[in-house]
C-alpha positions as CSV (number, residue, x, y, z in Angstrom):
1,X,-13.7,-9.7,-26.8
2,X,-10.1,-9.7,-25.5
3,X,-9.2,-9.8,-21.7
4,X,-7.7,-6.4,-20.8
5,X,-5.0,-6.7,-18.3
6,X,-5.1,-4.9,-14.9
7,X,-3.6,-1.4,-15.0
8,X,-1.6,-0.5,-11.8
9,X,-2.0,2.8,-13.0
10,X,1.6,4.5,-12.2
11,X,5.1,2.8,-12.2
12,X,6.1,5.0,-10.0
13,X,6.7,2.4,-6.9
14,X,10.0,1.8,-4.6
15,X,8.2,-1.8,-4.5
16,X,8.4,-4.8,-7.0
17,X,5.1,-6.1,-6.3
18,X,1.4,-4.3,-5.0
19,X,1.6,-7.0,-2.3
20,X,4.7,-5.7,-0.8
21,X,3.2,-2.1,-1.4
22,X,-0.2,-2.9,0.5
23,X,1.9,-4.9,3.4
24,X,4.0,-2.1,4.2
25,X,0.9,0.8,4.0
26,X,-0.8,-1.2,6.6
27,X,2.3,-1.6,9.1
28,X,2.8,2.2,8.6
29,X,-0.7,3.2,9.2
30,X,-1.2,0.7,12.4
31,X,1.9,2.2,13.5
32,X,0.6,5.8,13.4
33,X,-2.9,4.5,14.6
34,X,-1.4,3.2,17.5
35,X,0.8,6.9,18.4
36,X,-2.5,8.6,17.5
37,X,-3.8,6.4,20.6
38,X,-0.9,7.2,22.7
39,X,-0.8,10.5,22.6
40,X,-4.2,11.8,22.2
């Protein structure tokens, strides 16, 4: 039985890698999180 490699799914990314991709999501929704906090 062969190894199938991991599917990302879409190529439809600004990013080169999921890393990058994951690192930024989580600045942007801390970010928000934090004005959320702020202002409510």
């Amino acid at each position: 039985m062969a190894e199938d490699k991991f599917d990302r799914g879409t190529a439809l990314t600004i990013f080169g890698t999921d890393r990058h991709e994951d690192m930024v999501a989580l600045s942007l929704s801390i970010i928000i999180a934090f004005l959320v906090y702020l202002f409510i």
